[in-house]
Rosetta silent file (secondary structure, phi, psi, omega in degrees, C-alpha in Angstrom):
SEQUENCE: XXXXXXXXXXXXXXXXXXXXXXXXXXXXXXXXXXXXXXXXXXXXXXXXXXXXXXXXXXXXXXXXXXXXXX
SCORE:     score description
SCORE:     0.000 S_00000001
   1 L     0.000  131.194 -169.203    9.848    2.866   -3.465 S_00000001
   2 L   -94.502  146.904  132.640   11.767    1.233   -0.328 S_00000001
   3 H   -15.002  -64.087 -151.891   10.260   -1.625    1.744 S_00000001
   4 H   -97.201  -11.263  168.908    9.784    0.110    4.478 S_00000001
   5 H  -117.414   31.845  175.038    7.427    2.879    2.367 S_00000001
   6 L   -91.689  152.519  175.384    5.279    0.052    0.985 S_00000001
   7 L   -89.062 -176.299  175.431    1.557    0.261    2.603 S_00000001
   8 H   -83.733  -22.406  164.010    0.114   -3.088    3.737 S_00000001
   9 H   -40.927  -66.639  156.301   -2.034   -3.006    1.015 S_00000001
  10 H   -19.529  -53.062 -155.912    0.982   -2.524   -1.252 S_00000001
  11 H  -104.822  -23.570  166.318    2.328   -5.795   -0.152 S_00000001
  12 H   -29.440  -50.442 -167.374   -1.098   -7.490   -0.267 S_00000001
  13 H   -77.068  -33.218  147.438   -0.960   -6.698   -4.020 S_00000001
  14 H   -45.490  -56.118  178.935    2.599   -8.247   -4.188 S_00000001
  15 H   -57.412  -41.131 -156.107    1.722  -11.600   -2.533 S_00000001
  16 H   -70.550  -37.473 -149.710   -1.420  -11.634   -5.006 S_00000001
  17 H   -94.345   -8.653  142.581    0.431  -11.135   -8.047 S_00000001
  18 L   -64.220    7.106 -169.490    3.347  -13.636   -6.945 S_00000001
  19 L  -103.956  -28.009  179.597    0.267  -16.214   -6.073 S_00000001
  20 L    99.322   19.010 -170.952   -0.305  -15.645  -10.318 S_00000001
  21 L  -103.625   19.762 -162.196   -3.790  -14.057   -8.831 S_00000001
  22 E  -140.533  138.511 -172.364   -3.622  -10.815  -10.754 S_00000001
  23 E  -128.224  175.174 -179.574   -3.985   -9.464  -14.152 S_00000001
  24 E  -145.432  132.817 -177.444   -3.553   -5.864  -15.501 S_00000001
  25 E  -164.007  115.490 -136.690   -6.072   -4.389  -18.046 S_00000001
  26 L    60.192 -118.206  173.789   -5.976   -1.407  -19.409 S_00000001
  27 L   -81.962  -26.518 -161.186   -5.728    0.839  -16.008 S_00000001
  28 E  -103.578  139.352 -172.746   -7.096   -1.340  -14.239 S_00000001
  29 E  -110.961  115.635  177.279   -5.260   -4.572  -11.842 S_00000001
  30 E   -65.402  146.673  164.456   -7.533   -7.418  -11.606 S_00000001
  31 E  -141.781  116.351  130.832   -6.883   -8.983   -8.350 S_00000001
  32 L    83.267   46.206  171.055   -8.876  -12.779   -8.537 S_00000001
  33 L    83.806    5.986 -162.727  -11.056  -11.285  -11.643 S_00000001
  34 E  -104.703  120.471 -169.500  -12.083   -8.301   -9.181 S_00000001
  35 E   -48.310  150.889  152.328  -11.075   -4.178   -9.685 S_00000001
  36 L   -93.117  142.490 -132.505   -8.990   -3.918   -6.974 S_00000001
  37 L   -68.590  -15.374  139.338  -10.814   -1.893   -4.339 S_00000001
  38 L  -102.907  150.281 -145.714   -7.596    0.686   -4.804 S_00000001
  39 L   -91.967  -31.864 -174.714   -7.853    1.954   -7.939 S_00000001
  40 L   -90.803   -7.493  165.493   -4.544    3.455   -7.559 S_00000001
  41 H   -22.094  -80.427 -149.763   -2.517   -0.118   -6.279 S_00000001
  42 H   -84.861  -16.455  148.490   -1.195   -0.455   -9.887 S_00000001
  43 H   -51.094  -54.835  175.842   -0.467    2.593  -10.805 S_00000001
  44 H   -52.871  -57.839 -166.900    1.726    3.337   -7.630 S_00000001
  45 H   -81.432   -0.682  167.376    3.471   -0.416   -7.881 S_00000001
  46 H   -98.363  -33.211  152.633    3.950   -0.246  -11.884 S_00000001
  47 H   -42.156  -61.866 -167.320    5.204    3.809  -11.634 S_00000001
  48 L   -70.583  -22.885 -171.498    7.636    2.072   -8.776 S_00000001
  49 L    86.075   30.932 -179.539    8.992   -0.933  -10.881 S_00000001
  50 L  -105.177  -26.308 -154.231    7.727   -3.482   -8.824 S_00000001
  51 E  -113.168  138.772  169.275    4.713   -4.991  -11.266 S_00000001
  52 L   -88.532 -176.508 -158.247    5.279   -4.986  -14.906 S_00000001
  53 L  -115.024   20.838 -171.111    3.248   -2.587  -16.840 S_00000001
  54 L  -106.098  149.045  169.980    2.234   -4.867  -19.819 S_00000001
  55 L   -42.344  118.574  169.624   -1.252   -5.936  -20.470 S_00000001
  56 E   143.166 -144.285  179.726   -2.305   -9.644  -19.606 S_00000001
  57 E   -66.319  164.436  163.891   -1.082  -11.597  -16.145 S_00000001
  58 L   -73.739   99.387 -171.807    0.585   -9.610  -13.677 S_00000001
  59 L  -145.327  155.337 -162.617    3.886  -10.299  -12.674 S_00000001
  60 E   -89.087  140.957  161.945    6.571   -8.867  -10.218 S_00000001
  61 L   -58.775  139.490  164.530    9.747   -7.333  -11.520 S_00000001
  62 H   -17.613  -64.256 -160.920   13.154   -8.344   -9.946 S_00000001
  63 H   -62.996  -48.129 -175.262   12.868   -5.052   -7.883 S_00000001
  64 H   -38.441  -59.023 -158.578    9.060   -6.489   -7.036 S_00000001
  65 H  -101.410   15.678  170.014   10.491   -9.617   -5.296 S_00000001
  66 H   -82.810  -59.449  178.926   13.541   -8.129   -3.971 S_00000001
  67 H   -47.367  -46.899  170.725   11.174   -5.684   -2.116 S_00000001
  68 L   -49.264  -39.756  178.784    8.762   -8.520   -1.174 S_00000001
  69 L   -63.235  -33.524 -152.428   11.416  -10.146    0.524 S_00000001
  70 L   -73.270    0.000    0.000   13.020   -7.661    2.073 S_00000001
């Protein structure tokens, strides 16, 4: 996944889980104790290697905050 083929959504879900707002459980990515309203955010950004994929907080991968930057 490039920069430029992230949705806005996408990077919404970036900012959150660099603010330390986001948890992952089970399938599901908590965003501020709340499903997040796409059910498929963390699958798409944990598939891509931006989010890690282990249970507990949320936190961006290298590739995560390279992309956020970019």
């Amino acid at each position: 996944m490039t920069a430029s083929s992230l949705t806005h959504r996408d990077r919404a879900v970036l900012r959150a889980v660099a603010e330390g707002r986001c948890e992952i459980n089970g399938s599901c990515l908590l965003v501020d104790g709340l499903c997040c309203a796409d059910q498929f955010a963390g699958l798409r950004l944990t598939t891509a290697g931006l989010i890690s994929a282990r249970p507990g907080p949320a936190a961006l991968t290298t590739a995560g905050y390279e992309v956020l930057a970019a």
